[in-house]
N, CA, C and O atoms as CSV, one atom per row, in Angstrom:
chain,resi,resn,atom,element,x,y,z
A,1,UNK,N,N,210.096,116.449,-91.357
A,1,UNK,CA,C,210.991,115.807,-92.306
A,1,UNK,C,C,212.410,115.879,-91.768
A,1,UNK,O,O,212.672,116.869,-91.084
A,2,UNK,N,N,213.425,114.922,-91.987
A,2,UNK,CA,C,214.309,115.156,-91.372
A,2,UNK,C,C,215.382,115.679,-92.442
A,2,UNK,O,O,215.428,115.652,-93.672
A,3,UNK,N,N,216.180,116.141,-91.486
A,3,UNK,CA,C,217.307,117.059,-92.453
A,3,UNK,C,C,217.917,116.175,-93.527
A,3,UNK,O,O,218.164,114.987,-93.316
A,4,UNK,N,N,218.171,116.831,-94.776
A,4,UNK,CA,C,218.260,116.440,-96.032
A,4,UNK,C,C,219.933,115.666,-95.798
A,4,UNK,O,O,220.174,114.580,-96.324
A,5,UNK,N,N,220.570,116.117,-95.279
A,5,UNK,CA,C,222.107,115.408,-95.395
A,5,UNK,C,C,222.019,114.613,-94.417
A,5,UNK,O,O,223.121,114.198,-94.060
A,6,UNK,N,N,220.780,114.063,-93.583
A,6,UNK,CA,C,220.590,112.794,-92.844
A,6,UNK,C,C,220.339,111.975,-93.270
A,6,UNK,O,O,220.649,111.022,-92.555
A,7,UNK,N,N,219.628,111.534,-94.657
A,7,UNK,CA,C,218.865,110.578,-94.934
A,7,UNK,C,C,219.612,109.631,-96.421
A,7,UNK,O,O,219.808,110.129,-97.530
A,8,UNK,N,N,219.882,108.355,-96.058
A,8,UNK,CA,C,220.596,107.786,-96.723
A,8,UNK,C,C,220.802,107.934,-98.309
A,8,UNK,O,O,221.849,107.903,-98.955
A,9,UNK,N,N,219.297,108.128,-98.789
A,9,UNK,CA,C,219.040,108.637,-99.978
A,9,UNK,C,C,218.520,109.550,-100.297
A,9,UNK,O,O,217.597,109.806,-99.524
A,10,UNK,N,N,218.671,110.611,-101.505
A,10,UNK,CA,C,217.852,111.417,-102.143
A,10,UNK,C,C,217.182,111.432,-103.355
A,10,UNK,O,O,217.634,110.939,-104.389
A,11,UNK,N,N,215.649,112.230,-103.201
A,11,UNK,CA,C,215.272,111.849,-104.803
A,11,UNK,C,C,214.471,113.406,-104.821
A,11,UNK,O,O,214.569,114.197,-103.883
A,12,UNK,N,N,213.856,113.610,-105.780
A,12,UNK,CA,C,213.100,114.851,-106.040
A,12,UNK,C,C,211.920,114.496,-105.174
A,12,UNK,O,O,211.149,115.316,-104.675
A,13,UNK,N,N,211.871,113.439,-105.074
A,13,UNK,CA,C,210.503,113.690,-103.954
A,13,UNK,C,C,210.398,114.644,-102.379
A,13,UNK,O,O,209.634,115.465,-101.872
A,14,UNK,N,N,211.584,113.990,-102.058
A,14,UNK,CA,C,211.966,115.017,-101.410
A,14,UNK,C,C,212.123,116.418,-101.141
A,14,UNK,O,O,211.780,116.959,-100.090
A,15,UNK,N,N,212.630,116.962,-102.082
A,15,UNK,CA,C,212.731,118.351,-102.362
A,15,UNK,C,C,211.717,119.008,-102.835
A,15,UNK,O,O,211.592,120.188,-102.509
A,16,UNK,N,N,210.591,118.282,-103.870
A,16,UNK,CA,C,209.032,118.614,-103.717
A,16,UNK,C,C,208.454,118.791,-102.658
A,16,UNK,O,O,207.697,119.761,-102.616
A,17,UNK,N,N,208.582,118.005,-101.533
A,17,UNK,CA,C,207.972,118.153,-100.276
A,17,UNK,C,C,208.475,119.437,-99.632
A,17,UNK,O,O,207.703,120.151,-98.992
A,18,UNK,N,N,209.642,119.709,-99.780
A,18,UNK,CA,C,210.079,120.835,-99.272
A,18,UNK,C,C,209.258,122.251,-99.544
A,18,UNK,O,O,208.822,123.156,-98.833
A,19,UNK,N,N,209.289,121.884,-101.263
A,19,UNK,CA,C,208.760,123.519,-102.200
A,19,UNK,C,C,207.046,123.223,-101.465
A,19,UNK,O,O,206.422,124.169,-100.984
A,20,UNK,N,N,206.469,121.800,-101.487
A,20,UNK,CA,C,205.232,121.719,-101.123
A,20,UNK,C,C,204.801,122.849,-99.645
A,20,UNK,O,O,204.044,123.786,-99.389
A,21,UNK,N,N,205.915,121.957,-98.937
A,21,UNK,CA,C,205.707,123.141,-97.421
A,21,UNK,C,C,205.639,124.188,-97.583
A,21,UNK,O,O,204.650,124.794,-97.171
A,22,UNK,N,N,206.463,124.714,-98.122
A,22,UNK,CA,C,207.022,126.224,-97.874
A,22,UNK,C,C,205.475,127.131,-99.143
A,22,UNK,O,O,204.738,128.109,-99.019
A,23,UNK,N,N,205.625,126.395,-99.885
A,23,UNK,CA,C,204.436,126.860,-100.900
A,23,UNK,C,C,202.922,127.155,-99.931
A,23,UNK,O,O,202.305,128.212,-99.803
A,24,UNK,N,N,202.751,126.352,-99.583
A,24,UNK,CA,C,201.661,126.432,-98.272
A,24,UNK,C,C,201.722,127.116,-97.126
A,24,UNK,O,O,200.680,127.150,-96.472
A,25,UNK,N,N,202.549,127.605,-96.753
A,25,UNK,CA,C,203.048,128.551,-95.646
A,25,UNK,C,C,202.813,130.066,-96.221
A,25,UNK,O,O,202.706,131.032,-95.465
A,26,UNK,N,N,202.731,130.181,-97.969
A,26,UNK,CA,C,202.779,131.262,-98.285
A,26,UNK,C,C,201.268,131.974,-98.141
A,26,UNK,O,O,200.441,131.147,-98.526
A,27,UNK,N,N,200.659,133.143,-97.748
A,27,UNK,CA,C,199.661,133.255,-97.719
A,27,UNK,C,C,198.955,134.199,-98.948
A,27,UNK,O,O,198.657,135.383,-98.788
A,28,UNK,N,N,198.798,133.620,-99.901
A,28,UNK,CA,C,198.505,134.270,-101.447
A,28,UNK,C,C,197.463,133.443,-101.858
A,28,UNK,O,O,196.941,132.560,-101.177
A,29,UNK,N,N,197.070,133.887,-103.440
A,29,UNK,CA,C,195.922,132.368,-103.811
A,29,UNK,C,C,196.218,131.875,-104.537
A,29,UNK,O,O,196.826,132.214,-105.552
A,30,UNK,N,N,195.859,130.945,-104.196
A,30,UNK,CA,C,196.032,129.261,-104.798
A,30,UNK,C,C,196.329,129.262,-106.452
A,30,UNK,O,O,196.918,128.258,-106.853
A,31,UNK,N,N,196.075,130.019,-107.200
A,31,UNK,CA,C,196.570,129.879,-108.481
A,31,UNK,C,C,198.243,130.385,-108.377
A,31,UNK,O,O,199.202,129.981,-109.035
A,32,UNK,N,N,198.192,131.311,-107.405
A,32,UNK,CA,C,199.705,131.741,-107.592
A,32,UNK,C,C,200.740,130.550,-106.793
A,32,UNK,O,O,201.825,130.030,-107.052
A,33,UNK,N,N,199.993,130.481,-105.975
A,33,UNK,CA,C,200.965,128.928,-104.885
A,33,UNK,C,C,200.938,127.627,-105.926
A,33,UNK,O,O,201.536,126.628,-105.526
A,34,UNK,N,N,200.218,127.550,-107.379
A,34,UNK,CA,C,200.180,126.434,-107.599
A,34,UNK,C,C,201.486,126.813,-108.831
A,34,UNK,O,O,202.341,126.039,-109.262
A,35,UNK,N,N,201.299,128.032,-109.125
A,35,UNK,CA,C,202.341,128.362,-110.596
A,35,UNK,C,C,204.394,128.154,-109.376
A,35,UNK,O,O,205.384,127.464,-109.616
A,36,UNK,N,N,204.097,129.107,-108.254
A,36,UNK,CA,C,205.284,128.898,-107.476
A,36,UNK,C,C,205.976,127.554,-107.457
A,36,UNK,O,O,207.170,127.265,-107.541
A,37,UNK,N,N,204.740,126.713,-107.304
A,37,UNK,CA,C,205.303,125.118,-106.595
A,37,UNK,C,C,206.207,124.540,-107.836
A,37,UNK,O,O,207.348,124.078,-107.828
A,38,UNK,N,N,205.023,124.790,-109.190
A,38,UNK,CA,C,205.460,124.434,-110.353
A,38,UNK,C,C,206.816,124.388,-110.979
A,38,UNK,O,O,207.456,123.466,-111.484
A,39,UNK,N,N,207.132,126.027,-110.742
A,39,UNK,CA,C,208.147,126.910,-111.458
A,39,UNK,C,C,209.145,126.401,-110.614
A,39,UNK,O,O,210.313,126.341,-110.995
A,40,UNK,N,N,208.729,125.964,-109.311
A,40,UNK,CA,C,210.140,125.603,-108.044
A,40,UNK,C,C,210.792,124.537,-108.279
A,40,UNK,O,O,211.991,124.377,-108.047
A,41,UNK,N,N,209.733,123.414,-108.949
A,41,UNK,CA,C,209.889,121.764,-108.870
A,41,UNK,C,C,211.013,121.645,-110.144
A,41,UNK,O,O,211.765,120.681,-110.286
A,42,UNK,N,N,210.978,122.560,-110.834
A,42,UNK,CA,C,211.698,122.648,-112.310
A,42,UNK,C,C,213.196,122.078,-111.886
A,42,UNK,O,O,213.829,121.241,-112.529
A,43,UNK,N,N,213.758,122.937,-110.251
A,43,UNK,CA,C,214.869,123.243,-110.205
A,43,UNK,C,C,215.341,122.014,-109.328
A,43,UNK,O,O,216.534,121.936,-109.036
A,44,UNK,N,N,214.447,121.053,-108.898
A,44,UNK,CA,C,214.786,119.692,-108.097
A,44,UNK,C,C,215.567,118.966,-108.550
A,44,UNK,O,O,216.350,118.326,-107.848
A,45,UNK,N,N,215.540,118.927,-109.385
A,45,UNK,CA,C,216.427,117.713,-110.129
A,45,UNK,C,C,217.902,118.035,-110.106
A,45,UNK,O,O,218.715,117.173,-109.771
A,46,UNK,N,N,218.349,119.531,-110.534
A,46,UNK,CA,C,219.590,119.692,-110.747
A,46,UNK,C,C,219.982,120.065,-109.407
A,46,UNK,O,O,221.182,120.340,-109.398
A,47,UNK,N,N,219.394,120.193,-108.169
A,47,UNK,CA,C,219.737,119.959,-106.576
A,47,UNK,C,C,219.926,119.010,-106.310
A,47,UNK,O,O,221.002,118.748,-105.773
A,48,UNK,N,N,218.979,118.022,-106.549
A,48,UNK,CA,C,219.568,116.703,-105.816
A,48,UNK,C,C,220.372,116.074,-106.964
A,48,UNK,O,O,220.929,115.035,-106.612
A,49,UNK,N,N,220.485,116.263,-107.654
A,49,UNK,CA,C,222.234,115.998,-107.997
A,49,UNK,C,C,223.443,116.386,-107.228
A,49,UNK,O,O,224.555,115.870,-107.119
A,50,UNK,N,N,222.840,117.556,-106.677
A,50,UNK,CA,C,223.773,118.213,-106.344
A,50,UNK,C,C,224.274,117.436,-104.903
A,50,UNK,O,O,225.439,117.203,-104.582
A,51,UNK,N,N,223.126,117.132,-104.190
A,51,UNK,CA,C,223.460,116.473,-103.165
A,51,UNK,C,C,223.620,115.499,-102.894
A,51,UNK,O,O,224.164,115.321,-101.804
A,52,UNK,N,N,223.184,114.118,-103.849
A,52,UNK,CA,C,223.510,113.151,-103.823
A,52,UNK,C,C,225.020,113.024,-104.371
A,52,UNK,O,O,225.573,111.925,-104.345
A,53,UNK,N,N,225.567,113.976,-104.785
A,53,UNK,CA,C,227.231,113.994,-105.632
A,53,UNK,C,C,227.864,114.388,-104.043
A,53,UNK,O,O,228.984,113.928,-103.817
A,54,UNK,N,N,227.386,114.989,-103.234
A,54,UNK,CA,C,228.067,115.266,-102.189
A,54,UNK,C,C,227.793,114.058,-101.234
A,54,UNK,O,O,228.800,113.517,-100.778
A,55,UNK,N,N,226.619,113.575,-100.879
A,55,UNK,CA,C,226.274,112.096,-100.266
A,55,UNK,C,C,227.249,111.324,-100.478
A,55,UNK,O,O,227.978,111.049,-99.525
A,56,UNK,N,N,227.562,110.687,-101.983
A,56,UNK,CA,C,228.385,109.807,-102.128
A,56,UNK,C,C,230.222,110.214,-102.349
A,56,UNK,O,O,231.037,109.292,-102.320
A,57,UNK,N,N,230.768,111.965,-102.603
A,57,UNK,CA,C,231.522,112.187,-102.619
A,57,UNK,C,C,232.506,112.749,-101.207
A,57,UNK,O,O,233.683,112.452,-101.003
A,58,UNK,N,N,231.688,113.567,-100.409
A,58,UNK,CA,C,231.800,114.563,-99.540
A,58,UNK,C,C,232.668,114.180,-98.514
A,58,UNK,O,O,233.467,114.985,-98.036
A,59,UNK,N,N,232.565,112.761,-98.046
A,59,UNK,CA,C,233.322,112.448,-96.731
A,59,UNK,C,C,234.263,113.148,-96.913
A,59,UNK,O,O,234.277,114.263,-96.392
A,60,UNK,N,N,235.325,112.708,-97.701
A,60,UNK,CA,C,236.875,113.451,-97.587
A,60,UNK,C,C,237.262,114.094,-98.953
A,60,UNK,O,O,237.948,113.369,-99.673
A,61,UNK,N,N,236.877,115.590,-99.541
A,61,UNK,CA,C,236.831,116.283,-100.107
A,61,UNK,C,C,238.174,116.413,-100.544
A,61,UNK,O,O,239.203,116.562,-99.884
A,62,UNK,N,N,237.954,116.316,-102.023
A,62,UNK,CA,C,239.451,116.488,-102.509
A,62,UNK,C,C,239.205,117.723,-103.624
A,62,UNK,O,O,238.057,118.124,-103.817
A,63,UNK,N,N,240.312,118.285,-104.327
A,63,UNK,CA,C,240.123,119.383,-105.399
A,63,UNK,C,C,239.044,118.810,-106.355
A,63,UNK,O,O,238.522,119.732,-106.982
A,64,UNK,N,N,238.501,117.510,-106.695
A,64,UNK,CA,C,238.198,117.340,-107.744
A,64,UNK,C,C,236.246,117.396,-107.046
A,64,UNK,O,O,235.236,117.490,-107.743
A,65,UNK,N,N,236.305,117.323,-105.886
A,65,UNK,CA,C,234.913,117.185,-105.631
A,65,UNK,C,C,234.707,118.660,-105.178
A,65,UNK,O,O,233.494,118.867,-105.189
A,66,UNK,N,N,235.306,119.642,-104.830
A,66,UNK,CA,C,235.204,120.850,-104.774
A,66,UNK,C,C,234.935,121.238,-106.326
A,66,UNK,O,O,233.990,121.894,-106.764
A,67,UNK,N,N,235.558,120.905,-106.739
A,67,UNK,CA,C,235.455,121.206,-108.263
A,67,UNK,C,C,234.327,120.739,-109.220
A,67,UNK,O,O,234.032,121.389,-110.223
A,68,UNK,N,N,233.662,119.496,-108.839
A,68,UNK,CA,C,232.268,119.477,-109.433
A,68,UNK,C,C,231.432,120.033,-108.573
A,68,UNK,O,O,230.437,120.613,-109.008
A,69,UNK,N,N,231.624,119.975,-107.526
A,69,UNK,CA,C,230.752,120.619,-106.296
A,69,UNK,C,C,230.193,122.418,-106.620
A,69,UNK,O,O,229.147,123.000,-106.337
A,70,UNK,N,N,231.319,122.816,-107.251
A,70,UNK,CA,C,231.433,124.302,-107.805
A,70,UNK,C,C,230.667,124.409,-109.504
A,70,UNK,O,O,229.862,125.171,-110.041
A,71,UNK,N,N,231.081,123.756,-109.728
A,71,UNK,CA,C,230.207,123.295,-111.461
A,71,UNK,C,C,228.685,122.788,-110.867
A,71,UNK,O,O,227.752,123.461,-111.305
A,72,UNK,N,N,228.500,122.237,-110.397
A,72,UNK,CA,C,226.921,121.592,-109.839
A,72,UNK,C,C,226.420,122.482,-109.276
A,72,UNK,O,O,225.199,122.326,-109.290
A,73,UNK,N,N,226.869,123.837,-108.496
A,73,UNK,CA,C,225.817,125.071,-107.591
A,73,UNK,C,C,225.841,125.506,-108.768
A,73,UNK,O,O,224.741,125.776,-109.251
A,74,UNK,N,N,227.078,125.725,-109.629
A,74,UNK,CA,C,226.722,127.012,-110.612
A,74,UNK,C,C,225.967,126.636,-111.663
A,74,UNK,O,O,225.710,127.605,-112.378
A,75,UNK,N,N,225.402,125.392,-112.136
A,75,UNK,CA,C,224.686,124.847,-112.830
A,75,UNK,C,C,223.402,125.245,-112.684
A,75,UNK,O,O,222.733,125.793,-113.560
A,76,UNK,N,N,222.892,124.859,-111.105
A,76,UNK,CA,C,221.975,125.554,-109.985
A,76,UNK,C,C,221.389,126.795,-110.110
A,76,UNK,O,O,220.214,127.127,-110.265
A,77,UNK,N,N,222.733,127.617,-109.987
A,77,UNK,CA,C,222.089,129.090,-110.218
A,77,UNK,C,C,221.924,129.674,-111.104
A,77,UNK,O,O,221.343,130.744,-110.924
A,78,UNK,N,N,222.452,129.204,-112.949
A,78,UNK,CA,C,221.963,129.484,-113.843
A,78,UNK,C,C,220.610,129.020,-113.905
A,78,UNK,O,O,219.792,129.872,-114.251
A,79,UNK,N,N,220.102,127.667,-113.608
A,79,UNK,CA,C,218.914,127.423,-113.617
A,79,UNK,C,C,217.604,128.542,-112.936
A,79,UNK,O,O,216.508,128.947,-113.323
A,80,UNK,N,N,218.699,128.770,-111.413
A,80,UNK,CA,C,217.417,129.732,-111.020
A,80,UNK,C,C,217.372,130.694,-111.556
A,80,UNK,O,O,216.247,131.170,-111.710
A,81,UNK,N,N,218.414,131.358,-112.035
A,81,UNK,CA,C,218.201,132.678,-112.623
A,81,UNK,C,C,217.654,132.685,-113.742
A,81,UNK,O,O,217.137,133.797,-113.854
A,82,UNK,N,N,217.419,131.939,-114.865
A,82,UNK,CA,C,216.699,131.562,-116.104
A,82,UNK,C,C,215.014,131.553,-115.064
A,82,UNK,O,O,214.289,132.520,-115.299
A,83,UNK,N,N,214.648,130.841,-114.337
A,83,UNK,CA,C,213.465,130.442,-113.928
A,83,UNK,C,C,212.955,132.073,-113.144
A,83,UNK,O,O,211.819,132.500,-112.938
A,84,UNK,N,N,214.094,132.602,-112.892
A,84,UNK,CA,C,213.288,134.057,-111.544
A,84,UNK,C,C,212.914,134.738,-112.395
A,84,UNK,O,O,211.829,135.284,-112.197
A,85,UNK,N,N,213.730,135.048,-113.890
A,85,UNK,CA,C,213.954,136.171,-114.665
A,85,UNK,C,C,212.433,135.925,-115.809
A,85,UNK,O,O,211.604,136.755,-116.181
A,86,UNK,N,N,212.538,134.605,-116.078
A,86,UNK,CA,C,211.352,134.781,-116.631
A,86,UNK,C,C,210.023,134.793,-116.025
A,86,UNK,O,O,209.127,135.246,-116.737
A,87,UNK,N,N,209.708,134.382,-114.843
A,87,UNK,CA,C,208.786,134.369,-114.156
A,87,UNK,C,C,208.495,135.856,-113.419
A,87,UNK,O,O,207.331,136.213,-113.238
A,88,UNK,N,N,209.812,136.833,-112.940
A,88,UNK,CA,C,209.580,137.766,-112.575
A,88,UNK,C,C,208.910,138.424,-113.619
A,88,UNK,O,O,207.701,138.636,-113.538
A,89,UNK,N,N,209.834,138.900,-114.966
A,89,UNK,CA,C,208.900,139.857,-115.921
A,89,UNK,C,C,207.556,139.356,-116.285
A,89,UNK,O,O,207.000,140.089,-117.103
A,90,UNK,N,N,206.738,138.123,-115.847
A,90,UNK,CA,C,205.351,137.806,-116.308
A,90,UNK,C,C,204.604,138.347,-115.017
A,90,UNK,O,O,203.681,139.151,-114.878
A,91,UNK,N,N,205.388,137.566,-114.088
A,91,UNK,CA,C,204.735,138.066,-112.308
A,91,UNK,C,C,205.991,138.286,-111.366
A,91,UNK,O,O,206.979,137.592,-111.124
A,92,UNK,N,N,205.617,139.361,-110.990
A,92,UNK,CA,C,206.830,139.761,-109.631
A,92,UNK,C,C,206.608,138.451,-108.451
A,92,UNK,O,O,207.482,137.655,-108.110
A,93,UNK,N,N,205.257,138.495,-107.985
A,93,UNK,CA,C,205.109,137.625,-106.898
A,93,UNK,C,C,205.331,136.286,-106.979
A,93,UNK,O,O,205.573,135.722,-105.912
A,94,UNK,N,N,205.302,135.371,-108.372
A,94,UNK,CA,C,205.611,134.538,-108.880
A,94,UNK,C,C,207.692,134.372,-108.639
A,94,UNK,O,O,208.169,133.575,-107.832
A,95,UNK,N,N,208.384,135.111,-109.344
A,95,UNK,CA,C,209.420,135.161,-108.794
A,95,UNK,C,C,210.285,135.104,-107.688
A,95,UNK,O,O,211.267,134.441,-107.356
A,96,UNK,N,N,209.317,136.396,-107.033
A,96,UNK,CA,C,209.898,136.428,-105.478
A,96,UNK,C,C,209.472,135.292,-104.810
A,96,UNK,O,O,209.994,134.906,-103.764
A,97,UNK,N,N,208.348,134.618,-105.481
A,97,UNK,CA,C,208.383,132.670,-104.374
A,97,UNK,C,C,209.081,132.245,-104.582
A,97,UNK,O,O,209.831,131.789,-103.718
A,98,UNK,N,N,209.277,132.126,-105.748
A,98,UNK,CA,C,210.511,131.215,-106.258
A,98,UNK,C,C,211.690,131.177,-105.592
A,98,UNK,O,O,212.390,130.191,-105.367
A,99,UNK,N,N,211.896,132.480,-105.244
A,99,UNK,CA,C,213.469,132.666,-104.951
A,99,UNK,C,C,213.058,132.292,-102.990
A,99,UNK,O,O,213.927,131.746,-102.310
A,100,UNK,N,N,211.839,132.639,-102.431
A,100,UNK,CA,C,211.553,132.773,-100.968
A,100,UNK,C,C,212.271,131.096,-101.074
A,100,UNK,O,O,213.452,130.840,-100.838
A,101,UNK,N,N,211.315,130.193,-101.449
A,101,UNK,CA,C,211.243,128.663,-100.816
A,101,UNK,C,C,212.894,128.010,-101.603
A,101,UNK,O,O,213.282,126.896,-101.249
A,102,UNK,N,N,213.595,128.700,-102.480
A,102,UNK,CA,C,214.837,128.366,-102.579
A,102,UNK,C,C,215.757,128.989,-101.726
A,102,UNK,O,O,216.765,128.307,-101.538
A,103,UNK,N,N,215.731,129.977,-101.201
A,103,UNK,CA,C,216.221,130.597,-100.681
A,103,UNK,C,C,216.399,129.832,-99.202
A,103,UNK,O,O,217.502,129.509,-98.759
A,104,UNK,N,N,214.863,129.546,-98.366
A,104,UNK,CA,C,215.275,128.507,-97.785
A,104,UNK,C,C,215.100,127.526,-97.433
A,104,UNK,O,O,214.798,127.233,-96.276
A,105,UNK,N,N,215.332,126.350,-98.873
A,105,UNK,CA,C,216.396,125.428,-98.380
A,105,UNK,C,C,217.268,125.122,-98.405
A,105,UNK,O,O,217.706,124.030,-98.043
A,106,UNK,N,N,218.145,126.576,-99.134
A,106,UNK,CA,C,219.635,126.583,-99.048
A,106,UNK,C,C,219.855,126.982,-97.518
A,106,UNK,O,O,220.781,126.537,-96.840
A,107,UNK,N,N,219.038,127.736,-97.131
A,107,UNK,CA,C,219.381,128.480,-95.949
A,107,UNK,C,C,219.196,127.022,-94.843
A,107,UNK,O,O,220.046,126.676,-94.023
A,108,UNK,N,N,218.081,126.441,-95.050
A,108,UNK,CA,C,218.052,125.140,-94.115
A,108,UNK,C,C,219.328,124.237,-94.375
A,108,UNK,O,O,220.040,123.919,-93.423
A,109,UNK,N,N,219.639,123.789,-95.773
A,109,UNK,CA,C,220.976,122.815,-95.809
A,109,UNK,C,C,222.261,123.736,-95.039
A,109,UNK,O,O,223.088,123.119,-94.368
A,110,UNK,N,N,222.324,124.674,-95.131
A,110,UNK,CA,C,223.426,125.711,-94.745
A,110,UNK,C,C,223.149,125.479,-93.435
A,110,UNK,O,O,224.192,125.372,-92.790
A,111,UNK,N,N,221.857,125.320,-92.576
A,111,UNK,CA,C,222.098,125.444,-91.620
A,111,UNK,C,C,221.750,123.944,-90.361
A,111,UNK,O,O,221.274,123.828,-89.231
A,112,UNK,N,N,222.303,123.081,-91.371
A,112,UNK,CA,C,222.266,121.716,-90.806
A,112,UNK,C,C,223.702,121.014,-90.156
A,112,UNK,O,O,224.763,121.426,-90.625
A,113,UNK,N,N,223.744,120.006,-89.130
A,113,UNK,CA,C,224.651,120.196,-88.377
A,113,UNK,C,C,225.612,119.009,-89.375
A,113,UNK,O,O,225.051,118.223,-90.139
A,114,UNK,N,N,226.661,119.047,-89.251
A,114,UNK,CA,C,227.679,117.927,-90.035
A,114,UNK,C,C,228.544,118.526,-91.101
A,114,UNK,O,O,229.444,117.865,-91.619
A,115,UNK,N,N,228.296,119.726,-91.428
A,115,UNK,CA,C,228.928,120.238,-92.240
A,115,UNK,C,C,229.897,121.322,-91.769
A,115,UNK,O,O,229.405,122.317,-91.238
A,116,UNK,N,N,231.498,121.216,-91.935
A,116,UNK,CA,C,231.962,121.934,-91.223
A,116,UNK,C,C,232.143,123.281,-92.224
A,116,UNK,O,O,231.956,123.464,-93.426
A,117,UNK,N,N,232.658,124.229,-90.978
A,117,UNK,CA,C,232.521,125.387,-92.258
A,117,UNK,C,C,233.387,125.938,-93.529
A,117,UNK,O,O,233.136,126.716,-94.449
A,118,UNK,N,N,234.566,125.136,-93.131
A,118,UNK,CA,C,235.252,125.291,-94.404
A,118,UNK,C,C,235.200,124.362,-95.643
A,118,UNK,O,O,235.582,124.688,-96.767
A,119,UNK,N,N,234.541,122.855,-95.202
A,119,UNK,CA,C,233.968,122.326,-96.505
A,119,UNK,C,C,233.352,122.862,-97.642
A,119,UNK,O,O,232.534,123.760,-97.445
A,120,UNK,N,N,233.582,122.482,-98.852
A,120,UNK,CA,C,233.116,123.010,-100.378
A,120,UNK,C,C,232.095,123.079,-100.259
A,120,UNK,O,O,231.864,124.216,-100.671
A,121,UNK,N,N,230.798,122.480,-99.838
A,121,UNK,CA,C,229.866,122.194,-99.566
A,121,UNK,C,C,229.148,123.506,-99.213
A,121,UNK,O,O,228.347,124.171,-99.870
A,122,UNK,N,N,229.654,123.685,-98.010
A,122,UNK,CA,C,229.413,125.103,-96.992
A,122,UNK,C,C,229.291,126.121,-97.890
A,122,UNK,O,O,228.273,126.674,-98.307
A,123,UNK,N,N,231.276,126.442,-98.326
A,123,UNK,CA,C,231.113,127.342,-99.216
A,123,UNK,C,C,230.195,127.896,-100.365
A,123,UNK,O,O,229.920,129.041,-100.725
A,124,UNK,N,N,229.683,126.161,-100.973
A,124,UNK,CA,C,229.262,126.774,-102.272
A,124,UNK,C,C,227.785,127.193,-101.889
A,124,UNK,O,O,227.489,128.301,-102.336
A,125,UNK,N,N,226.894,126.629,-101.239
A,125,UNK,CA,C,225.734,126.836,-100.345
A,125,UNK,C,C,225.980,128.859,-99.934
A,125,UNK,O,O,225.257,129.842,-100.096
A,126,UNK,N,N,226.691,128.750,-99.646
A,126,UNK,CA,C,226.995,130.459,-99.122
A,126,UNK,C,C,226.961,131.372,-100.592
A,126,UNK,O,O,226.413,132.423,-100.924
A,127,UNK,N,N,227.732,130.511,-101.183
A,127,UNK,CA,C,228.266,131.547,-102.860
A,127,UNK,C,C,226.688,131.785,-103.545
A,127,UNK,O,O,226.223,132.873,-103.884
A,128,UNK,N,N,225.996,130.404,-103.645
A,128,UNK,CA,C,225.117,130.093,-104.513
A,128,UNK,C,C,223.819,131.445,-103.874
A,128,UNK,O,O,222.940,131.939,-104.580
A,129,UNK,N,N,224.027,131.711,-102.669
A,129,UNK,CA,C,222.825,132.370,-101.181
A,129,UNK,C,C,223.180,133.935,-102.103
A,129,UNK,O,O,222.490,134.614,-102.863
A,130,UNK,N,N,224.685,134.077,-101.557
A,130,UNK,CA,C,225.254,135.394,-102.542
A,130,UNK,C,C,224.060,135.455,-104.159
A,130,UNK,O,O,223.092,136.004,-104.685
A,131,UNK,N,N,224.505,135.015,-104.211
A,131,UNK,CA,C,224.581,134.450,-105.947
A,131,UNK,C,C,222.321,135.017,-106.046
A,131,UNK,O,O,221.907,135.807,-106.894
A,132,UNK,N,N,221.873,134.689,-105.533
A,132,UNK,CA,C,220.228,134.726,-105.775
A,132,UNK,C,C,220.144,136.054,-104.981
A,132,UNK,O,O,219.381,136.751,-105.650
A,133,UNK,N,N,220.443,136.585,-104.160
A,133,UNK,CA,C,220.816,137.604,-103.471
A,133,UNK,C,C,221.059,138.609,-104.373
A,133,UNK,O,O,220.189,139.428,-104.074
A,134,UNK,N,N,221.692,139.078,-105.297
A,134,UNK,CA,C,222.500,139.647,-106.532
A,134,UNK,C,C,221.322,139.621,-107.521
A,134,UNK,O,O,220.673,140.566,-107.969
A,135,UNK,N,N,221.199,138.147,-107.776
A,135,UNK,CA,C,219.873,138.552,-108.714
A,135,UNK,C,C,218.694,138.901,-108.254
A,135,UNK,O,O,217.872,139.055,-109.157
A,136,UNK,N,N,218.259,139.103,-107.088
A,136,UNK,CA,C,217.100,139.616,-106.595
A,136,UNK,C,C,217.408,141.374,-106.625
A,136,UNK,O,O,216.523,142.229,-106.611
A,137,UNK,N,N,218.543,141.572,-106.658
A,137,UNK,CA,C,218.758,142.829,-105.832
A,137,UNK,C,C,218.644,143.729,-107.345
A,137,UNK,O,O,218.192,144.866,-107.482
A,138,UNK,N,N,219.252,142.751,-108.485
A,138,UNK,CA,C,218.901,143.318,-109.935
A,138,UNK,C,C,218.175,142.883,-110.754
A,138,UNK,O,O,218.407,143.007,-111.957
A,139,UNK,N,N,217.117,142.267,-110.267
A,139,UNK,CA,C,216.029,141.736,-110.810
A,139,UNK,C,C,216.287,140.816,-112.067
A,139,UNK,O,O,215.650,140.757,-113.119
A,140,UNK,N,N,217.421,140.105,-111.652
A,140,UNK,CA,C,218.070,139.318,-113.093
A,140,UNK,C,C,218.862,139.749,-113.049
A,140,UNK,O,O,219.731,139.533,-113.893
C-alpha cells in the first residue's frame, strides 16, 4: 500500500486496510483479532479527517491549521482513550491491540517522507505517540 500522505485521496477504507494488516500479523485467535479489528475501525473515521484536513490544508501551514490540526489529534486521542480503557478493563489483550496497530500507523505516518519536522503535522503525530504512551503506561 502506498504511504498514506501519497495518495490523492483518503477514505476509511484505507485505514481499515491498515488495522486489517496489522490485525493479521498479530499471532492470537481469531475471535480476539476479529474484536481488535473491530474496536480499531471505530477510530478511522476521526483519522482520516484528520488527514484529509491536512491533504487539503497542510501545504503552507498557518496558526489556524495548526490549530485545528491540534483540536483533530486531540479529538483522536480522546477517542482512543475511551476505546483502550474500555476494552482494556473487559480484555487486556484486546486493548493492548488496539493501541499496537494505532500505535503504528502513527508511527508509519510519522515516519513518511514529506513532512518536515517542524510542521504541525509532525508535531501533533509525536504529541498524540506521547499521548497513548501515558495511557498505556496508566492503563487509562
Amino acid at each position: 500500500m502506498e504511504p498514506i500522505l501519497l495518495k490523492n485521496t483518503i477514505c476509511t477504507e484505507d485505514i481499515d486496510h491498515l488495522i486489517l494488516k496489522g490485525v493479521h500479523d498479530m499471532d492470537i485467535n481469531q475471535d480476539k483479532r476479529d474484536e481488535i479489528e473491530s474496536e480499531s475501525k471505530k477510530l478511522s473515521g476521526t483519522f482520516v479527517k484528520i488527514i484529509d484536513y491536512h491533504m487539503h490544508n497542510g501545504e503552507n501551514p498557518d496558526a489556524s491549521y495548526s490549530f485545528r490540526i491540534a483540536v483533530n489529534f486531540n479529538n483522536f486521542t480522546e477517542q482512543y482513550r475511551q476505546a483502550f480503557v474500555e476494552n482494556y478493563k473487559k480484555d487486556v489483550l484486546i486493548g493492548f491491540g488496539i493501541s499496537a496497530i494505532w500505535m503504528g500507523i502513527l508511527n508509519g505516518l510519522d515516519a513518511e517522507s514529506g513532512i518536515m519536522p517542524n510542521h504541525p503535522l509532525k508535531r501533533e503525530i509525536a504529541a498524540c505517540l506521547r499521548t497513548i504512551s501515558e495511557i498505556l503506561d496508566n492503563k487509562g
